[in-house]
Backbone as CSV, one residue per row, in Angstrom:
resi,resn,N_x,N_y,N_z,CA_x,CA_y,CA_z,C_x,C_y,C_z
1,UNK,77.860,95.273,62.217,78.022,96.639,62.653,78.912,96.699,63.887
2,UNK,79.526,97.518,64.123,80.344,98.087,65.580,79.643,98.457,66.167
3,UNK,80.235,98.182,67.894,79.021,98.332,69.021,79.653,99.049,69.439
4,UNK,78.667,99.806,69.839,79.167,101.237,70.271,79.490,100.507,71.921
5,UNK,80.255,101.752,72.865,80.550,100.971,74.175,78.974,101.274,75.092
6,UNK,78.069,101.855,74.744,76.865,102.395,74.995,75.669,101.051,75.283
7,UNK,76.236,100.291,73.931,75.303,98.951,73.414,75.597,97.989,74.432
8,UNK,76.739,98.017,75.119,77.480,96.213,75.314,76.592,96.268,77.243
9,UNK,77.059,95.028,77.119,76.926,94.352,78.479,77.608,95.382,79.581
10,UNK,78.820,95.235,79.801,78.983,96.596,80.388,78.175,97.689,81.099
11,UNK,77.320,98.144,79.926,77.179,99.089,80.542,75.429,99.116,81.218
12,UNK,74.863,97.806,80.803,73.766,97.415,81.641,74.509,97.244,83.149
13,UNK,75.680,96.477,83.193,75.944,96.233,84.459,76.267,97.333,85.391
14,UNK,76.646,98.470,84.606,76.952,99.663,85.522,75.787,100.449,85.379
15,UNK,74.691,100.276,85.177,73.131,101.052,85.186,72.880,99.762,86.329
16,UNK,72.940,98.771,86.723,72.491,97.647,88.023,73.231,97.950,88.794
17,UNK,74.377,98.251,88.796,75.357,98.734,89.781,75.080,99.756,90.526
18,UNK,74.206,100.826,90.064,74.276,101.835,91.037,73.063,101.281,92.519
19,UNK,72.724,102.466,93.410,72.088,101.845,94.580,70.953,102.160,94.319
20,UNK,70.083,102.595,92.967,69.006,103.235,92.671,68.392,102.326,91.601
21,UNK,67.170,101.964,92.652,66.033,100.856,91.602,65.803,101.816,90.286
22,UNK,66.274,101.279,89.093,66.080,101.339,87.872,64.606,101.062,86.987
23,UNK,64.210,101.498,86.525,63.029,101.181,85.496,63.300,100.606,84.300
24,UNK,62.757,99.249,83.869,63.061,98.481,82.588,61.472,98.324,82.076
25,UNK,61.567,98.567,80.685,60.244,98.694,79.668,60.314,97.294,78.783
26,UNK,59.440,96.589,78.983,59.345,95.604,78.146,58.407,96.187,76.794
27,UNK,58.962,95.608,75.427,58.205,95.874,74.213,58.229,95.092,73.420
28,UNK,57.233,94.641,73.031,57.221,93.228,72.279,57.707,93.982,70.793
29,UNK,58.564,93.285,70.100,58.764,93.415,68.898,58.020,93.493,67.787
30,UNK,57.398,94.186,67.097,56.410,94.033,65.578,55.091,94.364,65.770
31,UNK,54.688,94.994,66.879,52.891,95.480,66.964,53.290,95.995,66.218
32,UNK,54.009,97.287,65.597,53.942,98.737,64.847,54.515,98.668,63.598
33,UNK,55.026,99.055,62.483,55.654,99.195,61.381,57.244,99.675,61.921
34,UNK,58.479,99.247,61.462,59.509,99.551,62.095,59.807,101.366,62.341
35,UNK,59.532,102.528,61.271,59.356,103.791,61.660,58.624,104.171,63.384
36,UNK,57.113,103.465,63.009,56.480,103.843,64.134,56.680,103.223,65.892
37,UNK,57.417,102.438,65.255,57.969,101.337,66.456,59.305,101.960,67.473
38,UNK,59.910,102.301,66.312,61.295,102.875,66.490,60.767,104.659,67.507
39,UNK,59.745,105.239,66.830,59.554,106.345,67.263,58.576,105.912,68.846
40,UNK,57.740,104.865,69.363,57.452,104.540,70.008,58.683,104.125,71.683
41,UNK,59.552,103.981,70.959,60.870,103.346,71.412,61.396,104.529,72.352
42,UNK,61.643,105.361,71.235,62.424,107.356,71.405,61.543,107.760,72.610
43,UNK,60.014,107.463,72.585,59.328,108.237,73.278,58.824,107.305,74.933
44,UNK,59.139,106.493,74.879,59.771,105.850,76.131,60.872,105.550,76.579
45,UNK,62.056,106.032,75.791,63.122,106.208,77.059,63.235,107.985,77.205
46,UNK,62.612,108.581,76.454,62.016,110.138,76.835,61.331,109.894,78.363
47,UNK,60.650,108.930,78.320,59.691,109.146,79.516,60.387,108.333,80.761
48,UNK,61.406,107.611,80.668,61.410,107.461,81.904,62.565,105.826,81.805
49,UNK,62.217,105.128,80.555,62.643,103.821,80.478,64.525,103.520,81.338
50,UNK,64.971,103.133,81.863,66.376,102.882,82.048,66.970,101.723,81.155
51,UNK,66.697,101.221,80.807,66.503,99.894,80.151,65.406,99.052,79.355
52,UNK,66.002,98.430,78.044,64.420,97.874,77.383,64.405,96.461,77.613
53,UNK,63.503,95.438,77.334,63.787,94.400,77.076,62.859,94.056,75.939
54,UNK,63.143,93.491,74.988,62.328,93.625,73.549,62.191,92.070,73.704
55,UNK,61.216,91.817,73.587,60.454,90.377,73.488,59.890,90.216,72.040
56,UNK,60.897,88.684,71.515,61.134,88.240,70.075,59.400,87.443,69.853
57,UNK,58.499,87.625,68.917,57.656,87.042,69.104,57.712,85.395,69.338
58,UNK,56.452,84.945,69.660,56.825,83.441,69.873,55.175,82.853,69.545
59,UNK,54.857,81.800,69.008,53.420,81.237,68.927,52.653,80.832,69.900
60,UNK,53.649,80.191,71.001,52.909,79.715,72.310,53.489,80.552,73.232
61,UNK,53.424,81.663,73.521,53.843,82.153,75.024,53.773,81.704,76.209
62,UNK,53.905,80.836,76.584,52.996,80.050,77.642,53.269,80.767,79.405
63,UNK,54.309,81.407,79.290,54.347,82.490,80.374,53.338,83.755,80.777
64,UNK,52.937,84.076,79.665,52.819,85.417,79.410,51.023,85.395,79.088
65,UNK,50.604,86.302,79.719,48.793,86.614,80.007,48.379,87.185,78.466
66,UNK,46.691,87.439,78.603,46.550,87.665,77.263,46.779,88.767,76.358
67,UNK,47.739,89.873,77.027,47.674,90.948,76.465,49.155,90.800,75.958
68,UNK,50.148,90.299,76.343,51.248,90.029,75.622,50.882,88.970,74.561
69,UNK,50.317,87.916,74.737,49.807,86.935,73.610,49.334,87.378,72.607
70,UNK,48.503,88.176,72.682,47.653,89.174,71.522,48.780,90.008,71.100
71,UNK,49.605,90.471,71.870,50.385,91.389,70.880,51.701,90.514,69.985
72,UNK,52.609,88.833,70.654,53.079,88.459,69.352,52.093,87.825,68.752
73,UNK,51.077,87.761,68.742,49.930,87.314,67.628,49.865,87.789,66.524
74,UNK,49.588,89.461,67.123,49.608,90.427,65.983,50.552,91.048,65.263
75,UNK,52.189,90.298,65.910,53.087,90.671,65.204,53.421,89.483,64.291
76,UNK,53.301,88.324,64.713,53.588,87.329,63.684,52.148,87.301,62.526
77,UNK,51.327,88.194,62.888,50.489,87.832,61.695,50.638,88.846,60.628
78,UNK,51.414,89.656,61.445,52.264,90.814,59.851,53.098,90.518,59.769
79,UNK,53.703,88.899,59.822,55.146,88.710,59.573,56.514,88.969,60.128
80,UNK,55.860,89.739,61.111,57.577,90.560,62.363,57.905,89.011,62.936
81,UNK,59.096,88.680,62.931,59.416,87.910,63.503,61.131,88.300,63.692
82,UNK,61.982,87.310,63.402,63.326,87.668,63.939,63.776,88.786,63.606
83,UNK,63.475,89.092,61.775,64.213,90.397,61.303,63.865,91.519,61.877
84,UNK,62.495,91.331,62.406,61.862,92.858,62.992,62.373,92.680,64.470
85,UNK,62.503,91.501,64.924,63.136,91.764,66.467,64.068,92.759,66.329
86,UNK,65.195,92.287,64.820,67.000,92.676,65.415,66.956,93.742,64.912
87,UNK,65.747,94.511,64.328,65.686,96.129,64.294,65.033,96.442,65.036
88,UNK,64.233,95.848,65.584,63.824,96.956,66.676,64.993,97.007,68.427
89,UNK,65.920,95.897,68.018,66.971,95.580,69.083,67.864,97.173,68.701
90,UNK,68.280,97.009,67.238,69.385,97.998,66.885,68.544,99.581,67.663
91,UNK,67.428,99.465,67.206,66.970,100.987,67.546,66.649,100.959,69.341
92,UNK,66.431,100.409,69.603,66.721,100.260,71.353,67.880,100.137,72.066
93,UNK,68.873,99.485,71.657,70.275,99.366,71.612,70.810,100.687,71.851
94,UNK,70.200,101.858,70.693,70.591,102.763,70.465,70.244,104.014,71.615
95,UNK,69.244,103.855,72.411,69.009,104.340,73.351,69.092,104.411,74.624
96,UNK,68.788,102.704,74.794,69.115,102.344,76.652,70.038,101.053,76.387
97,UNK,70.286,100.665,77.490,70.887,99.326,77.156,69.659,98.014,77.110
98,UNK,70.308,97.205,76.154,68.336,96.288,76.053,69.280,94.590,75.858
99,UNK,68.037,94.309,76.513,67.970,92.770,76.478,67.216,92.526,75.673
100,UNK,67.488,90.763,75.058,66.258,90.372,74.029,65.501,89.247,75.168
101,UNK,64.146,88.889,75.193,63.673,87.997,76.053,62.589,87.306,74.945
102,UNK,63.027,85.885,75.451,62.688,84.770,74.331,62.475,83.527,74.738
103,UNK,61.907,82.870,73.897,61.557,81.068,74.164,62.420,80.815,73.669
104,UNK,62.605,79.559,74.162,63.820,78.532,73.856,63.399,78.233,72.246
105,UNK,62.098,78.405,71.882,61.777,77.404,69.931,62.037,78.963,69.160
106,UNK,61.850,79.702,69.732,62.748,80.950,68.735,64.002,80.808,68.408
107,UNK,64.886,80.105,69.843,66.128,80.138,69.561,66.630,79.099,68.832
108,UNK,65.988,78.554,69.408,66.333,76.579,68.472,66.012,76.510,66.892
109,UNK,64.963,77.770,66.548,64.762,77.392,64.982,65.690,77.888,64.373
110,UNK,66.196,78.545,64.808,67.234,79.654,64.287,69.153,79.405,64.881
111,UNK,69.106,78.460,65.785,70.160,77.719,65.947,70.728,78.675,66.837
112,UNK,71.010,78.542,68.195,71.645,79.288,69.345,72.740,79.903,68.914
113,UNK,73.727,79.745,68.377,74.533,80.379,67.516,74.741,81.065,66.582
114,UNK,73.057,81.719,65.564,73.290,82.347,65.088,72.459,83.487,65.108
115,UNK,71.620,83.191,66.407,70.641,84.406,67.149,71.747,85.104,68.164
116,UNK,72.327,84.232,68.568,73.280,85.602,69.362,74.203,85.949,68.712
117,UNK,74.472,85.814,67.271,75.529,86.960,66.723,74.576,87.942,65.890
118,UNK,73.366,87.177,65.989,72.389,88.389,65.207,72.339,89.451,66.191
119,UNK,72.096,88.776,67.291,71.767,90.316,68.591,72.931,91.201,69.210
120,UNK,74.155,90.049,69.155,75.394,90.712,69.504,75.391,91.933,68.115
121,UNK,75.418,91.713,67.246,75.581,92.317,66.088,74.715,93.881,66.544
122,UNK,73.615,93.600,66.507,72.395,94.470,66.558,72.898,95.058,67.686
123,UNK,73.516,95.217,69.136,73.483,95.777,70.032,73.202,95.317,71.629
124,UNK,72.426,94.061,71.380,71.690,93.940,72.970,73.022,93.534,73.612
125,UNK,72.565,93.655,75.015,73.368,93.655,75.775,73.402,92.061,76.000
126,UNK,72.214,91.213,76.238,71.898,89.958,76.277,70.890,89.298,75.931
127,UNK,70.543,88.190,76.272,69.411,87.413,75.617,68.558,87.096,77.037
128,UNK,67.502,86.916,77.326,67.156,85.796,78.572,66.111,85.004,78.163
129,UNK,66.636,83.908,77.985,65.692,82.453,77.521,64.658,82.509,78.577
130,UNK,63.175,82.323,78.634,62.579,82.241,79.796,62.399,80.700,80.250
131,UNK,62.584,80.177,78.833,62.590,78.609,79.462,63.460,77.384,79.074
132,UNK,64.539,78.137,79.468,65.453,77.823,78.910,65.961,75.890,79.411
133,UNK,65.952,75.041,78.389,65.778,73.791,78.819,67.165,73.534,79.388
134,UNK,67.546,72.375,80.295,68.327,72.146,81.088,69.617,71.563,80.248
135,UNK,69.152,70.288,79.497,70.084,69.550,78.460,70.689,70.561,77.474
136,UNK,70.028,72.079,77.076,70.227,73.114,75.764,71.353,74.018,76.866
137,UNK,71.312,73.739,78.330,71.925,75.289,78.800,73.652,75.441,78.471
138,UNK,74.021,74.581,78.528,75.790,74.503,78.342,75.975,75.274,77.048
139,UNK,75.356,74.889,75.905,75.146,75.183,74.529,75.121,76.657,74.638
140,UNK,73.968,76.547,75.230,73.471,78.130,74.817,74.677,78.926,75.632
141,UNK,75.109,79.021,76.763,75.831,79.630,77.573,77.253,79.682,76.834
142,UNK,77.346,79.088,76.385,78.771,79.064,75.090,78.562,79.919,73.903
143,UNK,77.653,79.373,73.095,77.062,80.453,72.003,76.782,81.979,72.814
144,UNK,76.242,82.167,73.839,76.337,83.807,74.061,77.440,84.184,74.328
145,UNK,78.245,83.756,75.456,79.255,84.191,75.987,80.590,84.375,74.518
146,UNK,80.378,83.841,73.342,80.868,83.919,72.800,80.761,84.717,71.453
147,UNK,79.370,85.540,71.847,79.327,86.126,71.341,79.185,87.941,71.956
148,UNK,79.651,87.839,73.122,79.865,89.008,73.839,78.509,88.960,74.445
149,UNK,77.766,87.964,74.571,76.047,88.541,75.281,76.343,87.628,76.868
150,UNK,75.505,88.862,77.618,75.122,87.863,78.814,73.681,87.420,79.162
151,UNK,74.039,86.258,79.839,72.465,85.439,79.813,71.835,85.458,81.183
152,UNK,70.897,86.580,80.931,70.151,86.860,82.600,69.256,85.188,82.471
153,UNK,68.616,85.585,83.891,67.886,84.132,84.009,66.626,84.116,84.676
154,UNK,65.286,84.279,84.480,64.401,84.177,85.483,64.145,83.020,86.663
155,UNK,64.280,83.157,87.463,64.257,82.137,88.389,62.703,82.087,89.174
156,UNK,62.202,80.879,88.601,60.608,80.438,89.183,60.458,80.980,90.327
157,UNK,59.615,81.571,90.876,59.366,81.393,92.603,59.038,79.660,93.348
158,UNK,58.777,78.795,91.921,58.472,78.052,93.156,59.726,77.169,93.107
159,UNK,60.894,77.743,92.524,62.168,77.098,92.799,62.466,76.671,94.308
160,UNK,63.189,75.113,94.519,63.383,74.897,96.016,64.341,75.553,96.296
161,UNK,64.866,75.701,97.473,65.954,76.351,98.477,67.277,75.395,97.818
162,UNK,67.331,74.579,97.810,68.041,73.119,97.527,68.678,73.353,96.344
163,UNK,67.676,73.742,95.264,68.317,74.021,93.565,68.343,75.127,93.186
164,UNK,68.277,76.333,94.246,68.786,77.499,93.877,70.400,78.117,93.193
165,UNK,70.919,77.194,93.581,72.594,77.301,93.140,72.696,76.997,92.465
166,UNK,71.931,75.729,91.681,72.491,74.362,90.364,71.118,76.001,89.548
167,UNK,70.312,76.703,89.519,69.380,77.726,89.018,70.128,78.999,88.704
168,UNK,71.210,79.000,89.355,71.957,80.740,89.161,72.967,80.563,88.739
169,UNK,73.891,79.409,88.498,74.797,78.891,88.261,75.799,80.035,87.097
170,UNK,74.951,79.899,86.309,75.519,80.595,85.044,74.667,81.729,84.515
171,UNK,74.099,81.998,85.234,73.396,83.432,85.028,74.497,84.456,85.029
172,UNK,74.158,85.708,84.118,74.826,86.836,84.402,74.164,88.022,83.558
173,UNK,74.267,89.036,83.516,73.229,89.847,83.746,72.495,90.760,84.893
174,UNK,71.399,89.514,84.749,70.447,89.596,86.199,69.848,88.517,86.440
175,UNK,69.275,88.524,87.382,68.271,87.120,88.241,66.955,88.088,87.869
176,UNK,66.243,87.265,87.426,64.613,87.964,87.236,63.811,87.017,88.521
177,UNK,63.242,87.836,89.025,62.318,87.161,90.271,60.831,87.899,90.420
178,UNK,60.461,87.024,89.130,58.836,87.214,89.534,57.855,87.583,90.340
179,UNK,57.511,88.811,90.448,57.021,89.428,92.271,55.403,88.423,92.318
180,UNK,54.536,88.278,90.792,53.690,87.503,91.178,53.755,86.094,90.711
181,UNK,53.297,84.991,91.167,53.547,83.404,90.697,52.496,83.159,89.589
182,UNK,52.148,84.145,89.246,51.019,84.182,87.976,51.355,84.364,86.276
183,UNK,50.304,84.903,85.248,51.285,84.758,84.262,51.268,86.688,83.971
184,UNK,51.991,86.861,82.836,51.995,88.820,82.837,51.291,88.418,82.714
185,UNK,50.898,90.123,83.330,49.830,90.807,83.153,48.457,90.813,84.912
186,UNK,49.307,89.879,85.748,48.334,89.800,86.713,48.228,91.090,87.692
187,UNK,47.172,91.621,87.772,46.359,92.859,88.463,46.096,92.542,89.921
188,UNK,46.362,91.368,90.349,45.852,91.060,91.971,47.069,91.335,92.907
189,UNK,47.223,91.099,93.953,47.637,91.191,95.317,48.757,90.791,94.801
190,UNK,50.009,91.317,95.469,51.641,90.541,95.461,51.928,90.464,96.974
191,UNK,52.421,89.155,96.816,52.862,88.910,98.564,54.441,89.290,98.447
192,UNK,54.473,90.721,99.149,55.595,91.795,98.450,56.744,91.069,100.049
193,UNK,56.178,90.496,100.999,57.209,89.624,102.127,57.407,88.277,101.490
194,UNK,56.911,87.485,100.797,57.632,86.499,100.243,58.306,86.537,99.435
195,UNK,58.264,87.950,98.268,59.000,88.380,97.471,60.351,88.699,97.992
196,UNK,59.900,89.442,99.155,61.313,89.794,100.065,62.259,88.873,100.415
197,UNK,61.929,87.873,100.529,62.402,86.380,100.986,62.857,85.763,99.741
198,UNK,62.450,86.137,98.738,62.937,85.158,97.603,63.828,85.849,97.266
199,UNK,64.088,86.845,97.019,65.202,87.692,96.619,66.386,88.238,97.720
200,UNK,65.938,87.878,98.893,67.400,87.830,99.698,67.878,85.855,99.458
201,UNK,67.181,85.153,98.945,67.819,83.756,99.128,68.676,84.017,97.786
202,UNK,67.658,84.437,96.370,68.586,84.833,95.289,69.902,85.768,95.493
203,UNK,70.245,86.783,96.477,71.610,87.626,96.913,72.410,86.278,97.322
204,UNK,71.872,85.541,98.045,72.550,85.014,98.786,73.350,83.241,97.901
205,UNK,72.459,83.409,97.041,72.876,82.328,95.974,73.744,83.050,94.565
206,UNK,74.055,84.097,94.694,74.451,84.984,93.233,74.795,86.102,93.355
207,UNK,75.615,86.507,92.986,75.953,88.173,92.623,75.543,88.961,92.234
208,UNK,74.935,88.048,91.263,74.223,89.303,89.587,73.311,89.986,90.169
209,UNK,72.892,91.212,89.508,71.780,92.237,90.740,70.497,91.275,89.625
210,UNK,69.271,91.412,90.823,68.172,90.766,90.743,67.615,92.069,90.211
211,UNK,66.338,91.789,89.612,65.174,92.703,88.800,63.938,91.563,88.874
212,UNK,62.976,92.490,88.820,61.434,92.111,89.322,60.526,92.720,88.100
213,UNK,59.507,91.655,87.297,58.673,91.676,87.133,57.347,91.460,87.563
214,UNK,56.135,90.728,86.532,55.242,90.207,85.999,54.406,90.300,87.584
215,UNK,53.215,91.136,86.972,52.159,91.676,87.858,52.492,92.767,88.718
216,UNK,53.521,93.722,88.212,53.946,95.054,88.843,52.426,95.961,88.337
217,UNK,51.590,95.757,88.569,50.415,96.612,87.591,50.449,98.129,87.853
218,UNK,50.738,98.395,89.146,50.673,100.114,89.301,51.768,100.899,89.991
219,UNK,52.015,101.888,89.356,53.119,102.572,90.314,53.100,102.678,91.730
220,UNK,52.154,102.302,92.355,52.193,102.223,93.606,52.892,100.950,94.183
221,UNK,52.457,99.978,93.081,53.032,98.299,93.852,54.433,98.605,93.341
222,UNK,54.965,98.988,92.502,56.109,99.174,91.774,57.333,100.087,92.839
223,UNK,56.563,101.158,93.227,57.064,101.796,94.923,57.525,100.766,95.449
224,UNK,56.375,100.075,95.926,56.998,99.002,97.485,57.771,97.934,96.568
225,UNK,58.162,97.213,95.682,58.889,96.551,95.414,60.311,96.845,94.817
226,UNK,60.584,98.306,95.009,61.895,98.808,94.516,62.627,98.544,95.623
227,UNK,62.579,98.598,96.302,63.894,98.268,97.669,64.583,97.041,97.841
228,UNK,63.610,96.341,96.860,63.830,95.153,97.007,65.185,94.853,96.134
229,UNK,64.883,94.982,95.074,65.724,95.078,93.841,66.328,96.209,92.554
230,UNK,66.824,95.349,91.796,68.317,96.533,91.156,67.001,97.246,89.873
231,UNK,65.975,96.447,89.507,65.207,96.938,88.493,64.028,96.676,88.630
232,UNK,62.856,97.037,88.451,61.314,96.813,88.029,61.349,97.029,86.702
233,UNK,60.715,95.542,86.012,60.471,95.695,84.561,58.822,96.040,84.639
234,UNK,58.495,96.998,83.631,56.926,96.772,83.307,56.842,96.010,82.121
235,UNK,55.773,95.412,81.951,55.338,95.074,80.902,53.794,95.717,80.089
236,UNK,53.219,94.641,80.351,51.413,94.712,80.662,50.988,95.708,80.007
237,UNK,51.289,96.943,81.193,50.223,98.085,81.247,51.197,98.700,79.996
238,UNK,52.073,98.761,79.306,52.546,99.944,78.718,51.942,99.010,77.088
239,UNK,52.715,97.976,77.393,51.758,96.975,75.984,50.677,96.969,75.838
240,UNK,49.067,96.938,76.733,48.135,97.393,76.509,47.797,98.741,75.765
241,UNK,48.895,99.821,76.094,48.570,100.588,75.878,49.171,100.595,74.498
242,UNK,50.150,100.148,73.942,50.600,99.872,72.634,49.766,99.520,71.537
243,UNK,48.990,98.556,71.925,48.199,97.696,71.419,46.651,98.458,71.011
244,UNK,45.910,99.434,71.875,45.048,100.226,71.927,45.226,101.484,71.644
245,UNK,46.096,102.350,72.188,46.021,103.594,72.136,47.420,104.218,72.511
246,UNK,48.127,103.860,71.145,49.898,104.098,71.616,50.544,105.308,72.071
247,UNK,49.572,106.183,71.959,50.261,107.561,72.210,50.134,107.324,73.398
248,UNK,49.282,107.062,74.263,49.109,107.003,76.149,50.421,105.914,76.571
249,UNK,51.356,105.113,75.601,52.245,104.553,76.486,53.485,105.253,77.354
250,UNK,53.845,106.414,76.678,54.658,107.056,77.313,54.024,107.425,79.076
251,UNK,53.324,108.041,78.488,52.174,108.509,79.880,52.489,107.523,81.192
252,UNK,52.109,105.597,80.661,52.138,105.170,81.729,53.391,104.783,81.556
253,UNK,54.370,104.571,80.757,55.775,104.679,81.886,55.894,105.261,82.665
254,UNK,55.745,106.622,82.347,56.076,108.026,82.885,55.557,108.098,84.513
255,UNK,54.722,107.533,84.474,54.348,107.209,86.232,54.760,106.310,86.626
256,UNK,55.241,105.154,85.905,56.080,104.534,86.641,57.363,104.965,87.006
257,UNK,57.930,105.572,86.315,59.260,106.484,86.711,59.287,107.254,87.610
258,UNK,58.060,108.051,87.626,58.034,108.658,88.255,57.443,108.416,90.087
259,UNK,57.107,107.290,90.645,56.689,106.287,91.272,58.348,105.954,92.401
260,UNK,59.043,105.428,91.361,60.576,105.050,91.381,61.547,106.136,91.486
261,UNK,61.000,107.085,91.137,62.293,108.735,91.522,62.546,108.886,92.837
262,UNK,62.002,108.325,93.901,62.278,108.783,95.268,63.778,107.785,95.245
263,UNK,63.814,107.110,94.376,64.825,105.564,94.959,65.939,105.649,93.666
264,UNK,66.027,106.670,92.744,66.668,106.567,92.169,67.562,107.947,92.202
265,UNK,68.671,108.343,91.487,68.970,109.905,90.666,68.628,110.302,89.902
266,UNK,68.194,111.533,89.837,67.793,112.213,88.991,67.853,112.566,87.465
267,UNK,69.862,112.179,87.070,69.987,112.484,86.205,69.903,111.465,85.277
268,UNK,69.601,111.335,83.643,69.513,110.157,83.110,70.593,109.129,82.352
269,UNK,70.314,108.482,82.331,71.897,107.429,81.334,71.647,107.716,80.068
């Protein structure tokens, strides 16, 4: 298919570009039937989404707490796996600009080269391996870039000062910087001054605008960590609500957006 100029890399970078912390919606691919998924989709960037990031299921999540686990559980046990990712990519694509976020054995079964012309194809703007192995990165960074995708990068918090550069190297996109050292989904305390600290060493090692997840739990913590950075992704709370009672997910974007309006413009992309 042709990408619209809406879909590409581009134009994530000019939604990070502006001086206004952005809101990014994480959605795991395949809880829903592709209709109801797709209409789930419509009704969070209605509410507030700036950006998606659609998470390809995976068997071992080993990042990710139990409410994302349970949900690719329940998508690989109806069978959603890649094909339902790169439609639910096309129909997100179609709305905000979206990343795909993935394990390295999604990409490897399917051969780095022919998942990013599936997603280039489909729309995303990029891919971000979360664990992405060291010996696979040259590879992979060739296969995207060559397929028009850019490859954001989460960077550990407990990365040293030392290997922060040989860590950002080839990132582009964004730098993801974990506000808690826990896995999604954590509800406790964020040490929102060491966060501060990790993400001026990340400016200072990289260009690419930084974005903040995993353990943003309430629009209030989501407040104090916008100054920090170009995006707050949610996850968690809107997937819980996917998972239980999908009509209430809009709802809690919607306060998260609305949380983040003091720091952003008004009008939408």
């Amino acid at each position: 298919m042709e990408r619209n100029i809406l879909l590409t890399a581009q134009k994530l970078d000019t939604l990070l570009a502006q001086p206004a912390c952005r809101l990014g919606v994480f959605v795991p691919a395949g809880l829903h039937p592709q209709t109801t998924e797709q209409l789930h989709l419509d009704c969070l960037a209605q509410a507030g989404a700036d950006l998606f990031e659609i998470g390809f299921p995976h068997t071992a999540p080993f990042l990710d707490g139990p409410v994302i686990q349970s949900a690719y559980r329940r998508a690989l046990r109806h069978g959603h796996g890649r094909d339902h990712t790169v439609r639910a990519v096309e129909h997100a694509a179609l709305l905000r600009p979206t990343v795909v976020m993935a394990y390295w054995d999604s990409v490897s079964r399917y051969r780095p080269e022919h998942v990013t012309g599936l997603f280039a194809d489909a729309g995303a703007a990029g891919i971000m391996v979360v664990d992405l192995p060291t010996h696979m990165a040259a590879r992979w960074h060739q296969a995207a870039s060559s397929a028009g995708l850019v490859t954001p990068s989460l960077v550990p918090r407990h990365t040293p000062n030392s290997s922060l550069p040989a860590a950002v190297a080839e990132a582009s996109g964004w730098l993801y910087a974990p506000a808690s050292t826990a896995l999604t989904g954590h509800q406790g305390a964020v040490d929102i001054p060491a966060l501060a600290r990790f993400t001026q060493l990340l400016r200072q090692a990289a260009s690419v605008p930084i974005v903040s997840g995993v353990g943003i739990s309430t629009p209030a913590l989501a407040a104090r960590i916008a100054p920090l950075v170009n995006a707050v992704i949610i996850g968690t709370p809107v997937v819980r609500a996917l998972l239980t009672n999908p009509g209430q997910a809009p709802a809690v974007a919607a306060s998260f957006a609305q949380a983040l309006r003091p720091t952003y413009r008004e009008h939408r992309v």
